[in-house]
TISE-108536 format. One record per residue (C-alpha): residue in three letters; x, z, y. Coordinates in steps of 0.2 Angstrom, whole numbers, padded with zeros to 4 digits, always signed. Layout:
N
ALAXZY
...
This chain:
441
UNK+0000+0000+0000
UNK+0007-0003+0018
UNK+0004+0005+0034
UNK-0008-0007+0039
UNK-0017-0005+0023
UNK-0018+0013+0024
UNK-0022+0013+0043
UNK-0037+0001+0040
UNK-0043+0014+0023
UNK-0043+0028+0035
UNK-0053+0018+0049
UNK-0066+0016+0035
UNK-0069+0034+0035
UNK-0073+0038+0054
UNK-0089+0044+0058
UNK-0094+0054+0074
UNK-0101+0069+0066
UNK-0109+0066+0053
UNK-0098+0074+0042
UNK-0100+0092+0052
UNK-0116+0091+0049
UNK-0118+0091+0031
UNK-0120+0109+0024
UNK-0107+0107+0011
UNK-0092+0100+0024
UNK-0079+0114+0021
UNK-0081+0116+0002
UNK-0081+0099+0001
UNK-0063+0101+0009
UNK-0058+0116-0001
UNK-0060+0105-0016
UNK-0054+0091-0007
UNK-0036+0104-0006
UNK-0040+0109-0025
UNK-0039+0094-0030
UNK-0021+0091-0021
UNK-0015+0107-0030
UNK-0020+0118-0011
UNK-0003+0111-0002
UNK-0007+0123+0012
UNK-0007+0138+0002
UNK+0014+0133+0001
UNK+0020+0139+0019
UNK+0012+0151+0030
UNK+0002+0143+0046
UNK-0001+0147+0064
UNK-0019+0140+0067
UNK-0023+0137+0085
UNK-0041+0134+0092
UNK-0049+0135+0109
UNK-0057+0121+0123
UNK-0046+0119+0131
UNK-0027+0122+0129
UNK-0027+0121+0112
UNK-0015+0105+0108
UNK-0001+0112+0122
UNK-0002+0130+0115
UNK-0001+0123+0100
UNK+0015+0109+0105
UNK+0022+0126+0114
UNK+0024+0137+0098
UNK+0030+0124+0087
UNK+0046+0118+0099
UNK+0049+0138+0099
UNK+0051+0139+0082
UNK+0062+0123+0079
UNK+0073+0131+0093
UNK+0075+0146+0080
UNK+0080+0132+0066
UNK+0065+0134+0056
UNK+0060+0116+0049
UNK+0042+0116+0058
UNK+0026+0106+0056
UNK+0012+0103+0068
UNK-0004+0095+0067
UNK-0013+0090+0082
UNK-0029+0080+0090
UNK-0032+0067+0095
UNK-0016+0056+0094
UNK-0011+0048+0107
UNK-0002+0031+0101
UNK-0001+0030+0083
UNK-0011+0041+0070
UNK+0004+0048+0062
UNK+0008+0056+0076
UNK-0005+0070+0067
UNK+0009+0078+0057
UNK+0025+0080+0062
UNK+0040+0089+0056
UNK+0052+0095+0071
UNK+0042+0085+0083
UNK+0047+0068+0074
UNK+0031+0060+0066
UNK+0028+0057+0049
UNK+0035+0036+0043
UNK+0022+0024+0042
UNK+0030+0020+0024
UNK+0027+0038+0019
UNK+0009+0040+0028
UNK+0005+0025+0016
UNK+0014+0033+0001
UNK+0001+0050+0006
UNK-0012+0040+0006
UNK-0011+0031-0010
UNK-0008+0050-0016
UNK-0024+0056-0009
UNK-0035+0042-0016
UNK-0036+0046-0032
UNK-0042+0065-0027
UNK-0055+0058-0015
UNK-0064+0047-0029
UNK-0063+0061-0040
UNK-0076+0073-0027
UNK-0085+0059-0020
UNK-0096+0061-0033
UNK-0103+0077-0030
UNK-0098+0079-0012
UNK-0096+0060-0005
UNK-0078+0054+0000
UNK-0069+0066+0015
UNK-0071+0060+0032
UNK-0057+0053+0042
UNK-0052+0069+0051
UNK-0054+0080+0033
UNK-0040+0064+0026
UNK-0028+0064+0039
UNK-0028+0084+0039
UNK-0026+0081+0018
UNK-0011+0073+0023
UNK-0003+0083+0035
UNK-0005+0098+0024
UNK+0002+0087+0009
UNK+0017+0079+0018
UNK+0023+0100+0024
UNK+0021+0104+0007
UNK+0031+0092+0000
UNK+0044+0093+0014
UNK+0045+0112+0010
UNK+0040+0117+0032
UNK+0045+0135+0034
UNK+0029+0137+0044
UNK+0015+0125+0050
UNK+0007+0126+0066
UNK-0011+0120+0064
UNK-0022+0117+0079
UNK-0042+0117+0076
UNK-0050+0099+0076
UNK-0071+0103+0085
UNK-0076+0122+0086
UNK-0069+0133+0071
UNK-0083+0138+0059
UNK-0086+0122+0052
UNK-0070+0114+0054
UNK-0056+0106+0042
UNK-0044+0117+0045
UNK-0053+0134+0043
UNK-0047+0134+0025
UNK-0032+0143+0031
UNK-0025+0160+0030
UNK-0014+0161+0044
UNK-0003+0173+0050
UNK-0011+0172+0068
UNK-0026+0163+0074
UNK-0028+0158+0094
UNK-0043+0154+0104
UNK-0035+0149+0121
UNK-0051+0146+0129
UNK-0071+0142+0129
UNK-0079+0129+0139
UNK-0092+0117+0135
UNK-0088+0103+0128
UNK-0095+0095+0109
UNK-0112+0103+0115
UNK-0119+0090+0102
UNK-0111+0100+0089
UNK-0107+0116+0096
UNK-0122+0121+0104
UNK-0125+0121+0122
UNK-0122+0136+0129
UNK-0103+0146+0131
UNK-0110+0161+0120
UNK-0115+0148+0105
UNK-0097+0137+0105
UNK-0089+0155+0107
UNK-0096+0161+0090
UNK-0091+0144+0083
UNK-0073+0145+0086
UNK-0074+0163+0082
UNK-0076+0157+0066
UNK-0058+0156+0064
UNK-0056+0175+0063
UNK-0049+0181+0048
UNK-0050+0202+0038
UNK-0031+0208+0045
UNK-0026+0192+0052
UNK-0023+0195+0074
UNK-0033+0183+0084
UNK-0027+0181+0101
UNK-0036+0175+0117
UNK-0034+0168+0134
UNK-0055+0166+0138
UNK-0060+0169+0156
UNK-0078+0168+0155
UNK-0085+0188+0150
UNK-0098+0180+0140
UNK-0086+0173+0128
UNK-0076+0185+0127
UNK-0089+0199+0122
UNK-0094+0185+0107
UNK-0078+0181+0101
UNK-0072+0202+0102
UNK-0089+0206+0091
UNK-0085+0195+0078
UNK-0066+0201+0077
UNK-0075+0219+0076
UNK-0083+0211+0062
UNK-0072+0203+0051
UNK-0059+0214+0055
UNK-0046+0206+0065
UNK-0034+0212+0077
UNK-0042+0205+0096
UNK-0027+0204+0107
UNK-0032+0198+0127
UNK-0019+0189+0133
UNK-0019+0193+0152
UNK-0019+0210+0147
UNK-0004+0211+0137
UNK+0007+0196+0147
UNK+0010+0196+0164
UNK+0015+0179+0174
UNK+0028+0184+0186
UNK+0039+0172+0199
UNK+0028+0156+0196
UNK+0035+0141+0206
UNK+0031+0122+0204
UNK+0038+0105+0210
UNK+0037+0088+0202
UNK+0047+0089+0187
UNK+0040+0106+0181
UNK+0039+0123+0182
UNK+0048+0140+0181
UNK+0040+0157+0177
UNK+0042+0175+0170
UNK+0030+0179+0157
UNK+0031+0198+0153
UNK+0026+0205+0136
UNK+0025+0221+0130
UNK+0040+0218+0120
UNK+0054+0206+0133
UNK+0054+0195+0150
UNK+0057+0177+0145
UNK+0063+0164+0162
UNK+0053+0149+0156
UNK+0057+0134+0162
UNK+0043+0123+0157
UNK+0045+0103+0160
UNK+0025+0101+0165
UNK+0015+0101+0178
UNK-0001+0111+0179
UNK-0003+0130+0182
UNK-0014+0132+0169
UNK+0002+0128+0155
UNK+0008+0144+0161
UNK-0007+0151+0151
UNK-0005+0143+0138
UNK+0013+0148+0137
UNK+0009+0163+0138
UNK-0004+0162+0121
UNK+0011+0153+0114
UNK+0025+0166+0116
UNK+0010+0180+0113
UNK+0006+0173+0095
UNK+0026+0170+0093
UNK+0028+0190+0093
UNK+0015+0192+0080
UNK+0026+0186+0067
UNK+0035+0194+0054
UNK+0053+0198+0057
UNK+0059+0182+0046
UNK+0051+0169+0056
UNK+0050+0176+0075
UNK+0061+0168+0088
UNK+0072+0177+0098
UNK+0070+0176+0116
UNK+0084+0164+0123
UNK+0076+0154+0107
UNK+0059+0153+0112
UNK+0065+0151+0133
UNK+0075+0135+0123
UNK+0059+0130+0114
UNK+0048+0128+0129
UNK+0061+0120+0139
UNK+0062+0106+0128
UNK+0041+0102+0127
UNK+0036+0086+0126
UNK+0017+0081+0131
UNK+0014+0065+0134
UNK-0004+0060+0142
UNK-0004+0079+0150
UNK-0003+0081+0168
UNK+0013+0068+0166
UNK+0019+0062+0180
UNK+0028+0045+0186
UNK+0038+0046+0204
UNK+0035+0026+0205
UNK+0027+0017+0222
UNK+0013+0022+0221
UNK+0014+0037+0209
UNK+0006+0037+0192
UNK-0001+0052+0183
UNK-0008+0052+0165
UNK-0020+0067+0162
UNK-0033+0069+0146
UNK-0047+0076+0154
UNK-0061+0073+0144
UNK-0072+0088+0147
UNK-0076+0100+0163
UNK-0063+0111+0160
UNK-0050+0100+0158
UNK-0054+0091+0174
UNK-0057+0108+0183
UNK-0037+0110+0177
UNK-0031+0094+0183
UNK-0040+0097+0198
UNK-0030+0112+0204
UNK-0016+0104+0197
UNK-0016+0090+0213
UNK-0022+0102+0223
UNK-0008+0112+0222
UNK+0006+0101+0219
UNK+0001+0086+0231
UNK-0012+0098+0242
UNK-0009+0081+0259
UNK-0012+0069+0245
UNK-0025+0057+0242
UNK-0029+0051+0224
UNK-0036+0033+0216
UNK-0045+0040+0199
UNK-0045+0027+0185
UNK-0058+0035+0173
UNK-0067+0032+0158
UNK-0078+0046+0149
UNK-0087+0046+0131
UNK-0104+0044+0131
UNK-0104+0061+0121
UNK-0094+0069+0135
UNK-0106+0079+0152
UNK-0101+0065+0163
UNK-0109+0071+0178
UNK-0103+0087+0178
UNK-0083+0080+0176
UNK-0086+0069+0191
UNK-0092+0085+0202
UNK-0077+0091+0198
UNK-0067+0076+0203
UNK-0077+0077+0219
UNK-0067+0093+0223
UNK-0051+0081+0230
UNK-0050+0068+0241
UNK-0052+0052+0231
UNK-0056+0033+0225
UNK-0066+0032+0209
UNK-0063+0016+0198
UNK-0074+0016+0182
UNK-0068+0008+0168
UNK-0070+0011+0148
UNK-0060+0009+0131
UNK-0061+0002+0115
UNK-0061+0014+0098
UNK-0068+0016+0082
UNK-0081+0027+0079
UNK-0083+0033+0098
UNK-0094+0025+0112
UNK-0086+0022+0128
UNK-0101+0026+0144
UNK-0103+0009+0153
UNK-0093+0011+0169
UNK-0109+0004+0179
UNK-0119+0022+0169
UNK-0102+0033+0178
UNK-0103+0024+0194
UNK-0121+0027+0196
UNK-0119+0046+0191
UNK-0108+0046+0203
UNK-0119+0041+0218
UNK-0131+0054+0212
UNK-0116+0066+0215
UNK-0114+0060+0232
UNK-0098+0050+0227
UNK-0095+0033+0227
UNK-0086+0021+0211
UNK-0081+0005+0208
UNK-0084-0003+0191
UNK-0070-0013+0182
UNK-0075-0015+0163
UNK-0057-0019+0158
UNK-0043-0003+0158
UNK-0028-0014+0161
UNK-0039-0023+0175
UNK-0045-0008+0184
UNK-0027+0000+0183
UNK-0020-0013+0192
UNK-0031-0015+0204
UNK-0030+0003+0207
UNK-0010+0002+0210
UNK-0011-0013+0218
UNK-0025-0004+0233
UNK-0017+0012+0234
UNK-0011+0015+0251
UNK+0004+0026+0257
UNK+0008+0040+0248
UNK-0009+0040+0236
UNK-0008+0045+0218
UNK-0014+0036+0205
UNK-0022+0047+0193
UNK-0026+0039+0172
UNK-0038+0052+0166
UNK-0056+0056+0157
UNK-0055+0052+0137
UNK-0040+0053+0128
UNK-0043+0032+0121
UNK-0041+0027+0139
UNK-0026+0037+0144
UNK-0017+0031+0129
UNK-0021+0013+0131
UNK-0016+0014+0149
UNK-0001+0024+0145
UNK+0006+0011+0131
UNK+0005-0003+0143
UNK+0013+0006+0156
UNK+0027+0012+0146
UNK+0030-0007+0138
UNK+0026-0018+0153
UNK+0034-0007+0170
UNK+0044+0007+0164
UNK+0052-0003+0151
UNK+0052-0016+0162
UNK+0063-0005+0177
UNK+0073+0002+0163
UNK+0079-0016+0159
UNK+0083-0019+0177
């Protein structure tokens, strides 16, 4: 089987949520695992949840521990380039040679339960795969972050060592439930008898949810702001530099992102790091060298071309409530051209309020991906208006990016955001056609 093959099996698999849905979804994946021999029984997992936040905490931890020398894995969702980007082993992604070999391995154990529980969905495969390729590359430790909510999801099989819920917003109301106090009890889900569960949530409501159920099952609930203090916070283009203090040291982070709100998650990162046993917990100079070395591409990145470029996922209100702050407080004389495109899922209306919040040039556009619906950019244009803002339509990403380069004046920023499809569209041809393009020059 080659990549492509594989690729195209997988693609078969995607549905929205209908998987979730069904009754049966996680002990069709225990059996799923079963079947596999349970590979992510064979290393011991961080598991890493939350609205928000989630995929850099996540991203945070794991370049901590490689920076202590311990061979690392790490899940994360969406991708933003190529699938195999979902497990990686010391930041480098899995071979499409051996994400083909994987799945040919995993074929077998899907026929075999689709029988009595229908073949896994995409997601439940790929995360197959990832916990298969760790066990055979022997990982010391795995850091898994959840895929939607925590109750229901894939990845709740674990028994981690530490579990995380960085934040609550709403987003996947269509699955989650629509209101903070139902998606807390979801992801609240993920708590586990003995195991620590640490959180970053702001909202009260959430909190009270997510603390119940850890009274419940009988883990540890450790409030982040309450334990880690963020002391000395200063921010220019190429990053950022902070103390975090723990009940245990004072780390100097020097964090290469932008965004205030990575300081939180830093802070959930090098939290959950203390909770580890003695044989797998990074010394401090180890986990200041971890986090100096993160790599996000597609969050808050930032390109210091004429005009500027930045490439920020913000796919739900929360997310464009961070990157919101973000310009304001990095660029606060600045005015912005937004190229967006949003899921028709997603609460479009209330993301554009929040866009609202700077000064700024609207250019709707969609994207192209299997198994998720794009909201036509005439629909986001007319929320907009509604909102008292005013967009311009241009159905095709690459179009719609050019023209807003080629309009912004002075010192405006071009900002890529919305759903996580258009940003890495936008950022591939960005990376191949001008930065690879100025790098050949």
């Amino acid at each position: 089987m080659t990549f492509a093959q594989a690729h195209a099996y997988v693609l078969e698999l995607v549905s929205e949520t209908g998987s979730r849905r069904e009754p049966y979804r996680l002990d069709r994946m225990r059996r799923f695992l079963e079947e596999l021999g349970n590979p992510q029984e064979r290393y011991p997992t961080i598991h890493v949840g939350g609205t928000s936040g989630k995929g850099s905490t996540a991203v945070m931890i794991a370049s901590a521990l490689s920076a202590a020398g311990k061979r690392t894995g790490l899940h994360t969702k969406p991708h933003l380039r190529s699938v195999v980007e979902r497990a990686k082993i010391d930041g480098v992604p899995v071979s499409e040679e051996r994400f083909a070999e994987l799945i040919e391995a995993l074929i077998p154990a899907m026929d075999r339960i689709a029988a009595e529980f229908t073949r896994p969905s995409y997601y439940e495969t790929l995360l197959a795969l990832t916990f298969l390729y760790f066990a055979q590359e022997e990982v010391d430790v795995a850091v898994i972050e959840v895929g939607v909510g925590g109750k229901l999801d894939g990845t709740n099989v674990l028994h981690p060592l530490v579990s995380l819920i960085t934040n609550v917003g709403l987003d996947h109301t269509d699955i989650l439930g629509d209101t903070v106090e139902q998606i807390a009890a979801d992801k609240a889900g993920i708590a586990k008898p003995g195991v620590p569960l640490l959180s970053a949530v702001d909202r009260p409501e959430a909190r009270a949810v997510i603390e119940a159920q850890c009274a419940r099952v009988g883990a540890p609930f450790l409030f982040v702001p309450d334990l880690v203090k963020i002391l000395e916070a200063e921010a220019e283009t190429s990053g950022q530099h902070f103390t975090l203090k723990t009940p245990e040291a004072e780390y100097r982070i020097e964090l290469p992102l932008l965004g205030e709100f990575q300081q939180r998650n830093a802070a959930c990162a090098v939290l959950a790091l203390e909770q580890l046993p003695p044989q797998l917990r990074p010394a401090r100079e180890e986990v200041e060298r971890g986090l100096a070395h993160v790599d996000l591409p597609g969050r808050m990145e930032y390109f210091p071309t004429h005009p500027a470029v930045i490439f920020d996922v913000a796919h739900n209100p929360d997310k464009a409530d961070n990157l919101v702050r973000s310009l304001r407080a990095l660029f606060p004389d600045r005015r912005f051209t937004f190229v967006i495109a949003i899921g028709e899922s997603k609460d479009a209306g209330e993301i554009l309020r929040v866009f609202a919040q700077v000064p700024a040039t609207l250019i709707f556009t969609s994207f192209d991906a299997r198994g998720r619906t794009a909201a036509k950019p005439q629909r986001l244009a007319s929320i907009a208006e509604t909102a008292g803002l005013w967009g311009r339509a241009v159905t095709d990403p690459v179009e719609a990016f050019s023209i807003a380069r080629r309009n912004a004046s002075g010192d405006e920023i071009v900002v890529v955001t919305g759903s996580t499809f258009v940003v890495a569209e936008l950022r591939e041809w960005w990376m191949e056609n001008v930065v690879a393009s100025r790098a050949a020059h």
